[in-house]
N, C-alpha and C positions, 0 to 999 in steps of 0.2 A: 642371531641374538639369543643371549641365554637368560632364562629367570630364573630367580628366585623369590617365589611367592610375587610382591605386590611390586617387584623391583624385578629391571631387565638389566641388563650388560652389553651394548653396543662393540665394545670391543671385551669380550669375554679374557681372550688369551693374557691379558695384563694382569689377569687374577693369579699364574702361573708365579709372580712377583711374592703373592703373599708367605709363602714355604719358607723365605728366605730370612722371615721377622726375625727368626730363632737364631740364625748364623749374625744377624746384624746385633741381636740382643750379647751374646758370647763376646764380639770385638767391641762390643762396647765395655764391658765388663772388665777384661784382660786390658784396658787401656787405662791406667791410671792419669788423675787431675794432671797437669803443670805441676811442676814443684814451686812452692811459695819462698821468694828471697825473704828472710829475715834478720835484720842485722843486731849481733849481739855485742850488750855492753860489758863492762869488764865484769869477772868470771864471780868477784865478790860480793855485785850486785845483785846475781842471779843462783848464789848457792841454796838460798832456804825456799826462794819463788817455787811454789808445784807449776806444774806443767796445766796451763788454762787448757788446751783441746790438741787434739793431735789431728793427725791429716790423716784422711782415708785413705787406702791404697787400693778402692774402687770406687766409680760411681754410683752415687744413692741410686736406691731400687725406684725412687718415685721419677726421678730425670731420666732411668733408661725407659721406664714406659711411658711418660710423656713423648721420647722422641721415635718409640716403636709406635704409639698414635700419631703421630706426627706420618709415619714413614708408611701405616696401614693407610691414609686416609690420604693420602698423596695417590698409591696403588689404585685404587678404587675409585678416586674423582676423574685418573687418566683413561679407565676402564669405561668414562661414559655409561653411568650408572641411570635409569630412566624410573619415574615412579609415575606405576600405572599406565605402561604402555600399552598402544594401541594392537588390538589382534593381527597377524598378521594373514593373509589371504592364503595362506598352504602351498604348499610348493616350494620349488626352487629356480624355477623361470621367471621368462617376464609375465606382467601383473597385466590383464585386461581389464577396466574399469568401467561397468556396466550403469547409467544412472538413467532412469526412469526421471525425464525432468517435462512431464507433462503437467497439465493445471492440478491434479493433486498433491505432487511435491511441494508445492508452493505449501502448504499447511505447516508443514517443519521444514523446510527448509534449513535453516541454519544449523540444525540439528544434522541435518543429510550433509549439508558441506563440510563440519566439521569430522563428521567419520571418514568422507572420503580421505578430506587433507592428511588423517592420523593414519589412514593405509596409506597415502601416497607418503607419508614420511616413513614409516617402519618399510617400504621397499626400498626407497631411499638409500636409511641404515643397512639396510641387508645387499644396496650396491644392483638392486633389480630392472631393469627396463620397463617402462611401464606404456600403457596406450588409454585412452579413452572415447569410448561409444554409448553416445546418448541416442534414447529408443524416441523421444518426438521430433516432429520433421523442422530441420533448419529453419530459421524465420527468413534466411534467400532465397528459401523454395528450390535449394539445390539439393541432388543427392544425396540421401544419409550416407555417411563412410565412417570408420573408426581414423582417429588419429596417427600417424606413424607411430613404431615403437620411438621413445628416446630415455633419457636418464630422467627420473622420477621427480628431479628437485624441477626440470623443464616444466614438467607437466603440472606442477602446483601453481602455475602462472596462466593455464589456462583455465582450471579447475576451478580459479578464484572470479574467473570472468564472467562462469557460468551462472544464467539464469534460467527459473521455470517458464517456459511457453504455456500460453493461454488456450492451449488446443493439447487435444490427448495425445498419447503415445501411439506411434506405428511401430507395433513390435513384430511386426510380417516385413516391413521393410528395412527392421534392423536386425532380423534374421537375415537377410540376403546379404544387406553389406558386411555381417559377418560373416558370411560363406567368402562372399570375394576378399577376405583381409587375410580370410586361412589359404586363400591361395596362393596370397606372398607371403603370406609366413608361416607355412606348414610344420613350425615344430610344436613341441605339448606348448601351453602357458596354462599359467591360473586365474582364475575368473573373480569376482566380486563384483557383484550384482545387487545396489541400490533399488530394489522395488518400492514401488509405491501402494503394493498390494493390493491393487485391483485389475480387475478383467473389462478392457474397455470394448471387447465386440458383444454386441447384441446377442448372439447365439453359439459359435463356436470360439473356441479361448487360441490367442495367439503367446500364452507367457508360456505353457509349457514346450512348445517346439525352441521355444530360445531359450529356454533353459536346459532343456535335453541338450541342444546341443552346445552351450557353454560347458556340459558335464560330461558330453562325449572328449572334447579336449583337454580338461585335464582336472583340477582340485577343482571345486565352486564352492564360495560362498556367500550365501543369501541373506541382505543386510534390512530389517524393515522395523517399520515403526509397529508398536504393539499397543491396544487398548485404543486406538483414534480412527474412529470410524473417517471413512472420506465420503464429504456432501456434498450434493448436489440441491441446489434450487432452485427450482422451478418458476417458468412466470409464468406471472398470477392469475386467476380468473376474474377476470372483473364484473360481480353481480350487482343486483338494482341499487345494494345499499351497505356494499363492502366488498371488499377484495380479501379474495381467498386464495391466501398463501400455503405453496406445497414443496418439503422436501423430499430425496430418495438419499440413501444411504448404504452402506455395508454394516450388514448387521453387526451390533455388539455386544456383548457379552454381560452388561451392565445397563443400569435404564440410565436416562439422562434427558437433557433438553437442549434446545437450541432455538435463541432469540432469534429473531428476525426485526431488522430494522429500516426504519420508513424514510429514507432521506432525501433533502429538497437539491437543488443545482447549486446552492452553495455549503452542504455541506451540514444543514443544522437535521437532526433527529425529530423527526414530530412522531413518532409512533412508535410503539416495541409490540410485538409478537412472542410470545412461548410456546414452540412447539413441543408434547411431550414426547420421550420416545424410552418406548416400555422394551427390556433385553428381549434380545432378538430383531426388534424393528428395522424395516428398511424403507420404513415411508411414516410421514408423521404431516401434518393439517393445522392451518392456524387461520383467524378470521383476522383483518382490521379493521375496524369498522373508527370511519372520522367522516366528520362534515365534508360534503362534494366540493367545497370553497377549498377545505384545507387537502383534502383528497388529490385533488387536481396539480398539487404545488408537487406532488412527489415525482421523481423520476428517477430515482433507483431504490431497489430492496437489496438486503445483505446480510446474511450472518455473522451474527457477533461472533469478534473474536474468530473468524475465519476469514484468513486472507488469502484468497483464490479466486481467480476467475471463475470457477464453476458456483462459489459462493456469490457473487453478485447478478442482479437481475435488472437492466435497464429499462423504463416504461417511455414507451411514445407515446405521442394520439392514439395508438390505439389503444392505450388500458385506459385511456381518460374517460368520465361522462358528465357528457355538457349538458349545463340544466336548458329545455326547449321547453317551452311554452308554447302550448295548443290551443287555437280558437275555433271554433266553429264557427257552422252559420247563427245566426241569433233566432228560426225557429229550434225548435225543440227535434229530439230524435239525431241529433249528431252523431252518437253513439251506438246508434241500435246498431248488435250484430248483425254482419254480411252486408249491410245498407248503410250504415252513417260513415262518413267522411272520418271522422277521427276514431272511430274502430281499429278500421286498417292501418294510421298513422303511431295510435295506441302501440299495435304488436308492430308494426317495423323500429320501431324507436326504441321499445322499453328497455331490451336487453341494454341496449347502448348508452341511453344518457335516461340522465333523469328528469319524468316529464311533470310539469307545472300546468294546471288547470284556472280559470277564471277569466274578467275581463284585461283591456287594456292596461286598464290602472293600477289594475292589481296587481298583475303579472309582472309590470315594471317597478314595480317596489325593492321587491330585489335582482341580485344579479342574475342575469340571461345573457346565453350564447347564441339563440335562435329563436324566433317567435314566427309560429305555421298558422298561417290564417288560410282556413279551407274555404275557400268560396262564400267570401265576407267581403265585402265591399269597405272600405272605411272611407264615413263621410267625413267632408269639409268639419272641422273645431278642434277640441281639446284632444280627443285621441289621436287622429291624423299628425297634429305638430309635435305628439309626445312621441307618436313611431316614429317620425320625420328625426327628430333629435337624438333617439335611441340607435337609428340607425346610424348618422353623420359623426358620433362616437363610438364605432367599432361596431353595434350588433348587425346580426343577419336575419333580412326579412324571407320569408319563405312564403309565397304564396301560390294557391293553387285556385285552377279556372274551377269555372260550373257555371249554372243558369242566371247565377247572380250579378258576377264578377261582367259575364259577356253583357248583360241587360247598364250596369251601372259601373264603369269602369273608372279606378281615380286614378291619381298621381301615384302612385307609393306604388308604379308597375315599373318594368323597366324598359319595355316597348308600349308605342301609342298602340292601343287594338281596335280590330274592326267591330262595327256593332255587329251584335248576335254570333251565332256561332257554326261552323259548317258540321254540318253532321252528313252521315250517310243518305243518302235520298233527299238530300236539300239541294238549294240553290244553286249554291258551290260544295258539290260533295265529291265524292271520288265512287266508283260501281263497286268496291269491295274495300274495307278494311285495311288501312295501312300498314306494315310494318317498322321497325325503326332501321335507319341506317349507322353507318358502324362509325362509334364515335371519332370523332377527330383528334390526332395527336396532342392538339393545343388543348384539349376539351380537361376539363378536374376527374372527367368519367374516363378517359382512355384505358385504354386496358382491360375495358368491361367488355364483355360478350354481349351481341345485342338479340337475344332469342328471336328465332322465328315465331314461335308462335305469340311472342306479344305482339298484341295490334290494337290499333287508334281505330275510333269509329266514329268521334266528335268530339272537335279541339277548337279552341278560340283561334283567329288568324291575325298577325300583328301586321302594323300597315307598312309598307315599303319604305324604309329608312337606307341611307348612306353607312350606317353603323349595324345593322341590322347586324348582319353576317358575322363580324366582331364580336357580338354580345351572345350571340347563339352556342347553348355549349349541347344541344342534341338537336337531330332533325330527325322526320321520317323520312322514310324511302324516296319521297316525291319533293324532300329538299324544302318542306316547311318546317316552322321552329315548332319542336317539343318542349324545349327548357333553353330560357333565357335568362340571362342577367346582367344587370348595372353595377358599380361601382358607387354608392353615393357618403362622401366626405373618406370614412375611414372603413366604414362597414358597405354591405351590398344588399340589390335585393334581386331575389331568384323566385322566377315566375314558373312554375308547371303548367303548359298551355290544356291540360288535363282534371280531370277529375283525383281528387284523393279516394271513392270510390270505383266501382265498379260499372258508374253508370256511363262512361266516355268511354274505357279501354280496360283490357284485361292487365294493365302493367302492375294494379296493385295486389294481385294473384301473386305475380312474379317475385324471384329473389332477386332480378332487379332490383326494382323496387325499392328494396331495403340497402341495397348494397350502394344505388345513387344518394340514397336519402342520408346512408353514415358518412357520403366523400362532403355532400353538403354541411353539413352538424360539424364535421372533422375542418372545412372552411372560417370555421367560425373562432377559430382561435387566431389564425391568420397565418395558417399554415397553405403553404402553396401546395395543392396537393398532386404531385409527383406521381405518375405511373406510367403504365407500358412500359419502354424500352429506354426510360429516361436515366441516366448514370447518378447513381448516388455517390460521390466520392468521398473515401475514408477524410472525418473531421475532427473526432479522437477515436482512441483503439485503447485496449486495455490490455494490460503487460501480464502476466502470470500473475502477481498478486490481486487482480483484479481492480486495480489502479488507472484511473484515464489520462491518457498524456496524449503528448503528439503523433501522427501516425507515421511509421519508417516510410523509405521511399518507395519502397518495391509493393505497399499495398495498393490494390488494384479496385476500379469503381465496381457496383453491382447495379444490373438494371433492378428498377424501382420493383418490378413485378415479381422478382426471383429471389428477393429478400427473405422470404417466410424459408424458400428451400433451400437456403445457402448453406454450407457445412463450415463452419469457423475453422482458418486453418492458417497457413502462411501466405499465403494470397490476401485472406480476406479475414485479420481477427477479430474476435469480439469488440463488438465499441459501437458509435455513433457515424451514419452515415449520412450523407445528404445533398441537397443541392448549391452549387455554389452560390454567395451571394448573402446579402440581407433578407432577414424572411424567410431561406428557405427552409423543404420540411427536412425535418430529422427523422430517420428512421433505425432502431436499436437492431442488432444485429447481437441475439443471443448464444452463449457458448452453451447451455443447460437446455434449449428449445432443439437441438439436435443432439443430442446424446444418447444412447441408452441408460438405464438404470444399472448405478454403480452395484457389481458384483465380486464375491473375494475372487482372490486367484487360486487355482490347484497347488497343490500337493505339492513342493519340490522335487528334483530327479532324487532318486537314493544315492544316498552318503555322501548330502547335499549338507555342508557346514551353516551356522544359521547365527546371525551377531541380532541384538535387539539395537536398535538406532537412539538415541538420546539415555540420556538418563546415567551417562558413565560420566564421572570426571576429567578432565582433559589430561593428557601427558606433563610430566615438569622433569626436564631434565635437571638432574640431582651434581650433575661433575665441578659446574662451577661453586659450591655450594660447599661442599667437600674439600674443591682444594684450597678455598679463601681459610676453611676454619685450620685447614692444616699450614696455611699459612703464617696464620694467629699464634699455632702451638710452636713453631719453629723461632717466630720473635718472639714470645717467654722465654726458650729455652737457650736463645742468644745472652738474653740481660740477665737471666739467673744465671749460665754461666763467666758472665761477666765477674755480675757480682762474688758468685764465689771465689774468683782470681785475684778478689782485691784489686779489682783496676776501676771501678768504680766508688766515687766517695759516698757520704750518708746521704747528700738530697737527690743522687743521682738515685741511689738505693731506694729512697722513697718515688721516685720517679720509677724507676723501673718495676716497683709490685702495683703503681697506678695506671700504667702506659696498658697492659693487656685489659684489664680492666675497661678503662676508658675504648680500648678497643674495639672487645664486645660489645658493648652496651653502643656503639657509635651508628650499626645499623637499624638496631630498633628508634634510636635518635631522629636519623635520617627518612625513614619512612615513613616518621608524621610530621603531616604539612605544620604553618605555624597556625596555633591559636589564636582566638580572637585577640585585636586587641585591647586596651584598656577604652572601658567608657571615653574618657580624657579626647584618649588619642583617636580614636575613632569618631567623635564630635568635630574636632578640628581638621581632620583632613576626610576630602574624600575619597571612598573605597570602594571596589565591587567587592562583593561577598559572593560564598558559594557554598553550597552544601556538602557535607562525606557524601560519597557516593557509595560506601562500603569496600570500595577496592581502592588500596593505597597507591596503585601504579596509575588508576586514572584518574586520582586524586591529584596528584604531582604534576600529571599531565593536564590539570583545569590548572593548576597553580602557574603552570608556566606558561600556560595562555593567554589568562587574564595579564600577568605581570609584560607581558611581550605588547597583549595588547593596549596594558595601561601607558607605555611608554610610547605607543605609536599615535595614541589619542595626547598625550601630554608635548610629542614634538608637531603636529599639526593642527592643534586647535588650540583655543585659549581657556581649555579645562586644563585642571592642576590634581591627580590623581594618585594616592597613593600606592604604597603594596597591597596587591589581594589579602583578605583576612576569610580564615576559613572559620563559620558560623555554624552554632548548633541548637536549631530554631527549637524553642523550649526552652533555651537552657542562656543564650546571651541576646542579648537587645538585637533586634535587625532594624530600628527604628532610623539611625544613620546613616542606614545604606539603600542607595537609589536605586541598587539592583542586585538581584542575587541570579548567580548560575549554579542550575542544578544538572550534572550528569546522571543518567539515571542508568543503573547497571542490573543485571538481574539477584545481583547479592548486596542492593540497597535496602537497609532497615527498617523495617513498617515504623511509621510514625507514630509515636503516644499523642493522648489526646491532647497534653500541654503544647508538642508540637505543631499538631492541625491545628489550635487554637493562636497561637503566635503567627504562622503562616495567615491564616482567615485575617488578621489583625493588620498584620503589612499590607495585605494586598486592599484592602477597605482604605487605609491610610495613602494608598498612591503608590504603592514600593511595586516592582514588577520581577516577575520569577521565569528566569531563561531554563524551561527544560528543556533539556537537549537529549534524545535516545541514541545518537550515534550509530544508524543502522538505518537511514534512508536511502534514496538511490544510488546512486554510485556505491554507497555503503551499506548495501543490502547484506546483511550474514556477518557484520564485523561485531556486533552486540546481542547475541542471542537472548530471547527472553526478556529485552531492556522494555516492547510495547507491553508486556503483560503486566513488570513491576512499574510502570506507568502508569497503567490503572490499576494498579494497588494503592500507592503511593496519593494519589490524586484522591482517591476514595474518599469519603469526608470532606474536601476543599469546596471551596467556593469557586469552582472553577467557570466562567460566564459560559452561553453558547458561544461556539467558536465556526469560524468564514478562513475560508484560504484571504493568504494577502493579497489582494487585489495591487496592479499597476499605483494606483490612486493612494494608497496608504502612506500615513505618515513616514512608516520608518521608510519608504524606498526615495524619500529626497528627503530625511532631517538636516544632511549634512553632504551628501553624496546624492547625483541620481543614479540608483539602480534599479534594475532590475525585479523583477519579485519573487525569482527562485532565491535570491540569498544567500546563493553557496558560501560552504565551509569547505574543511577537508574534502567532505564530499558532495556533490550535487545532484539534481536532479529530483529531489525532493519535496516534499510539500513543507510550509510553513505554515502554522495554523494561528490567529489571534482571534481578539474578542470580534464581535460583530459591529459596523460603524453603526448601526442604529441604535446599539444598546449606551446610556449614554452618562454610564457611573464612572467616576474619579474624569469629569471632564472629557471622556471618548477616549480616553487612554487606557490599553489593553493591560489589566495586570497581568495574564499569562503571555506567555509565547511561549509554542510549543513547536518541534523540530526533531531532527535527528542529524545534519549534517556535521556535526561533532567540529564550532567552529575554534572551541579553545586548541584541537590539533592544528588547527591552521594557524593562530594567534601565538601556539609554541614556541620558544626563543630559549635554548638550554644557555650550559652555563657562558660556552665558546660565540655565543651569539650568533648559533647557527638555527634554522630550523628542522627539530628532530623528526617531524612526520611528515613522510609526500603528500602533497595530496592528490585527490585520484577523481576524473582520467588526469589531472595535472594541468601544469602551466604555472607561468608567474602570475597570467592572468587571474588564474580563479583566487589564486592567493591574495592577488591585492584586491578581487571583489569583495574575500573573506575580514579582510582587514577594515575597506569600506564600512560595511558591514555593521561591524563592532564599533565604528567610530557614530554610525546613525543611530547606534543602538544605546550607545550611551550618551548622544543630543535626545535622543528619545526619551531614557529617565528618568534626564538633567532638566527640559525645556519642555518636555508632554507635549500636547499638538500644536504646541506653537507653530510650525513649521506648515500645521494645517489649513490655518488661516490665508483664508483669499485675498489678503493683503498683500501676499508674495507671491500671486499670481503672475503678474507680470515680470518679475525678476525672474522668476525660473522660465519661463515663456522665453525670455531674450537669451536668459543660457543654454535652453536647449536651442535656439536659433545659432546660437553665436559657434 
């Protein structure tokens, strides 16, 4: 390819054409008009007549360079002229294409795919072979390998398929399978190498041996994003009365900050975080502090505006803290250190949950996950039926033996007990101190170490029951019950046959201790709690943007006990684990709890080439553009010399100086959609509307969506729906229309306040607004930039909290039953509306927010084909997409009608039928 300046030449040698202008300008010149017949009357008619105009015996000078532009701009459109093409990789072989698509790529992404594509087309052009070798490991947990070489437009079909992995780069293992790929193909090639510019081993760096040896072979250049640190977040610590949230980072060059946000299982935001981070930083510190009620509802942290795995942080039971309520005995001195019973309960608990003081009555005022009665007896009345009741509705009683509990034993135990208690040297005692025995598989403790040196010296004895054994979740050594419990209505109660101090047994020394007493507290949410060798099977898994979906099939279970140490990878990615079933527990599986601290990468090899990644305009090929206008100058230059032959008459002559005219002006015509249209007409029929998007080609492409899909709702329902009409909120009424589609592109136009003000107005009035980004699953990287002018664009609206679409939502049976992914063109996506509890314009969501781009799907050009695949494809996803649109506009048209438990049993029968 040859440039000049901001322009390249795909086929240069066509320019060899232009020399020739001069030799064409000469024959044009040397070739005189047509001679004009004139027929003359007799001779004495025309004696005194002067001569009106004579005929040139060349062509005007302005016709021959009209058709030497005609003839320049024909050269030069065949020359495949390119504006702003893409670098190419150096050299003259084939192209090795190196992409780092570990969890940091995910941060630009689109920006990384579209550099690749723009080297993968200039090798293309240049007629190069090309290969690709991504540095993180397969999600089949197969060998890393490079691609075969083949022809470069091949490899733009896989390039496209690619996604970021939720687990870091092996760049030690994609140094070897580039040894083995130079072994079958031992000649030079040239390198481009997509880094993500970090160093992901702890201690020694694996980017510079793979880069030395890309630069031992031949050209290298080194593609990466500049000024965007990559983050890492950390999970949290969870203190008495807040969680404290921590980044790591690669330092930056500038200060800046980064939110942190508090999000519940469906999706709504309850808390935001600022962490600062002063130039240089590579770790930055934030607190949240909220009520343990609202506290508890969280279960993932995330960075705003970073979408990576390593930016998300999942919370189990174990970042929770359950409120527990502590009782003592009703003398005094509970508390004295090293002696009172709720001392040592104090420090086993405090880190953990947060602990409540007072009587009965009080403590149940509000909500409790556990109530510890240390060696308290509860008599016969009002407290006994109120723990009775507390318990039979979910809570957990904890109770613990002593002199009191063995003297006056009630109902609220979960074994009958013997009276009194055996101690060492008693009745029924044992010659030395018991140890405990190693808990039972089935026990909530398994998995625990049961120390030697803790030992029992005097325990209450429960009486010989048929159920005994069942209920016993610890024994000691000699196979009596330590810790028992019941089951009673929905909650339980769990007996410690022990002291809560020191005076029965050394166990509240122990880290035991503490460690039974968190499995217990952790019981109270009605988590089954899961350990030793028990399989936690993947239940969601989270993709490279840090997104939870289904788990592939090749993820493999983790035993419950080896979760803390598991390294997130292709076996096993980040996400949610757990046991099968109702109820069981979930446990997070962090990608940022096994990590090191993101560090930069070294120094490149020398005369190491170096592109910065975003920030460049994309390629436009300039040929077809050139040859249309040279096409335009060639018909002027037909009808002007028409005209000057005299073979055309006067309206044709007026036609022919209007016809170029009308010409030109015919594509700027064509490229904008129609405008709104009259109040009138708009009143009387109804219309979807839709917003500019700023780009006129995806403007076109919502206009022939809606119109495709107004006709596919107009031949299967009994709506009556006109032409799309394109709205310019501010500026014409939206009060007519039941719904507007908005594509949002990254060169959509911030809104004036008259806009957000007419928008706030519809959507208060019932009107609902389709945003679409066009860049979700399947369509990851097709609209760069579209989430961010998303939240520009949004900024000021009244946008309600928003819930994924639940199975149950209106739109998935207004009119169809589907599904509640929703697909468009593309799938896989999340769909986002208002929340059903929020319960303005009658539970009808004025937003819906999306990106599966479904007016591509709804598409219908002129020939009544559909111009855009959709991807992975099928006719199927097409006519879910179409569904789709027909629910969505019963949705509009009828709101939750379709809600109502009146049509309970007619959907009931159709799903039967």
């Amino acid at each position: 390819m040859m440039s000049l300046g901001p322009i390249g030449f795909v086929a240069p040698w066509l320019l060899l054409a232009l020399p020739a202008l001069p030799l064409i300008w000469w024959l044009l010149r040397v070739t005189p008009p047509a001679p004009r017949r004139q027929a003359f009357p007799a001779l004495r008619l025309l004696r005194d007549l002067p001569a009106p105009e004579e005929t040139p015996a060349r062509t005007p000078w302005w016709l021959l360079l009209l058709r030497l532009v005609a003839a320049a701009l024909i050269i030069l459109g065949l020359a495949r002229p390119v504006w702003a093409p893409g670098a190419s990789a150096g050299g003259d072989g084939p192209l090795l294409l190196v992409v780092d698509d570990g969890w940091p790529s995910a941060a630009d992404w689109p920006a990384r795919a579209a550099a690749a594509q723009a080297a993968l087309e200039s090798a293309a052009r240049e007629g190069r072979a090309a290969a690709l070798l991504t540095t993180a490991p397969p999600e089949n947990g197969e060998q890393m390998r490079p691609t075969a070489l083949m022809p470069a437009e091949e490899l733009r079909a896989r390039l496209a398929a690619l996604r970021p992995k939720p687990w870091a780069p092996d760049r030690a293992a994609a140094l070897a399978a580039l040894g083995a790929w130079r072994q079958a193909h031992p000649g030079a090639f040239s390198s481009l190498y997509l880094t993500d510019g970090v160093e992901h081993q702890a201690e020694s760096g694996a980017f510079s041996p793979l880069a030395e040896a890309l630069a031992a072979a031949g050209p290298l250049t080194m593609a990466r994003t500049e000024g965007r640190p990559a983050r890492l977040l950390l999970p949290p610590r969870a203190e008495a009365d807040r969680l404290q949230v921590a980044l790591r980072q690669t330092p930056a060059a500038v200060s800046g900050e980064a939110a942190v946000l508090a999000r519940t299982g469906d999706g709504r935001a309850l808390a935001r975080a600022t962490i600062p981070l002063p130039p240089g930083a590579t770790s930055g510190e934030a607190t949240l502090d909220l009520p343990l009620e609202i506290r508890n509802q969280i279960i993932r942290l995330e960075i705003e505006n970073e979408e990576t795995a390593g930016a998300a942080v999942l919370l189990d039971e174990r970042f929770r803290r359950r409120p527990v309520g502590l009782i003592g005995p009703a003398e005094q001195g509970a508390d004295t250190p090293l002696l009172g019973p709720l001392y040592y309960l104090d420090r086993a608990l405090g880190p953990y949950a947060e602990l409540r003081r007072g009587n009965v009555e009080q403590l149940l005022q509000r909500q409790l996950a556990v109530v510890v009665l240390a060696d308290r007896p509860v008599a016969e009345g009002r407290e006994r039926e109120a723990l009775a009741c507390w318990v039979a509705e979910g809570g957990t009683l904890v109770r613990f033996a002593g002199p009191r509990l063995a003297e006056n034993p009630d109902l609220l135990l979960p074994v009958r007990l013997r009276g009194g208690e055996r101690r060492l040297g008693g009745a029924l005692s044992w010659e030395q101190p018991q140890r405990l025995a190693p808990f039972a598989d089935g026990s909530p403790f398994a998995g625990l170490p049961a120390p030697e040196e803790v030992t029992v010296s005097t325990q209450v004895l429960a009486e010989p029951d048929p159920q005994l054994s069942e209920r016993t979740w610890a024994r000691l050594a000699d196979g009596t019950p330590l810790v028992t419990a019941e089951a009673r209505g929905a909650g339980r109660i769990v007996l410690f046959h022990v002291t809560a101090n020191t005076e029965w047994s050394n166990l509240p020394l122990s880290g035991l201790f503490i460690d039974m007493l968190r499995r217990v507290v952790a019981l109270s949410s009605g988590v089954a709690g899961a350990e030793g060798e028990t399989p936690l099977a993947p239940v969601e898994t989270m993709d490279g943007f840090g997104r939870l979906g289904p788990a592939p099939g090749g993820v493999g279970a983790i035993p419950a006990n080896r979760v803390a140490e598991t390294r997130p990878g292709p076996r096993h990615p980040p996400g949610w684990y757990g046991v099968p079933g109702e109820g069981g527990e979930r446990r997070a599986l962090n990608l940022s709890a096994s990590l090191p601290a993101p560090r930069p990468i070294a120094a490149p090899p020398a005369g190491t080439a170096t592109q910065v990644i975003g920030g460049v305009p994309g390629e436009r090929d300039l040929g077809p553009w050139l040859l249309g206008m040279a096409l335009l100058l060639l018909a002027a230059d037909l009808l002007i010399s028409l005209v000057q032959r005299g073979l055309l008459g006067r309206p044709a002559r007026l036609a022919a100086v209007l016809l170029p005219v009308l010409l030109l002006a015919a594509p700027a015509a064509w490229a904008q959609p129609g405008d709104a249209a009259s109040p009138e007409a708009m009143a009387l029929t109804t219309r979807i509307g839709y917003v500019p998007s700023g780009d006129p080609v995806v403007d076109e492409a919502v206009r022939q969506g809606l119109a495709g899909l107004s006709d596919y709702v107009n031949r299967r329902t009994a709506a009556a729906l006109g032409e799309p009409v394109l709205v310019r909120p501010g500026q014409d009424d939206l009060s007519p229309l039941p719904l507007l589609y908005w594509a949002v592109t990254a060169s959509s136009p911030d809104l004036e306040a008259d806009a957000r003000t007419a928008l706030n107005d519809y959507m208060r009035q019932g009107g609902i607004i389709l945003f679409d980004t066009r860049d979700e699953g399947s369509g990851e990287g097709f609209a760069p930039g579209a989430p961010e002018a998303l939240q520009r664009l949004t900024r000021g609206l009244a946008i309600p909290p928003l819930a994924p679409v639940s199975p149950e939502h209106v739109l998935t049976r207004a009119f169809y039953l589907l599904p509640p992914e929703l697909p468009g063109r593309f799938s896989g996506g999340q769909v986002w509306v208002s929340r059903e509890e929020d319960r303005a314009n009658d539970s009808v969501s004025p937003v819906i927010i999306g990106g599966h781009d479904w007016a591509g799907a709804w598409a219908v050009d002129g020939r009544g084909n559909n111009p855009y695949a959709v991807i992975p494809g099928g006719v199927r996803q097409r006519t879910l997409a179409y569904r789709f649109g027909v629910n969505l506009v019963m949705y509009a048209l009828t709101g939750n009608y379709k809600g109502d438990q009146v049509h309970v049993p007619a959907i009931l029968e159709r799903l039967g039928n």
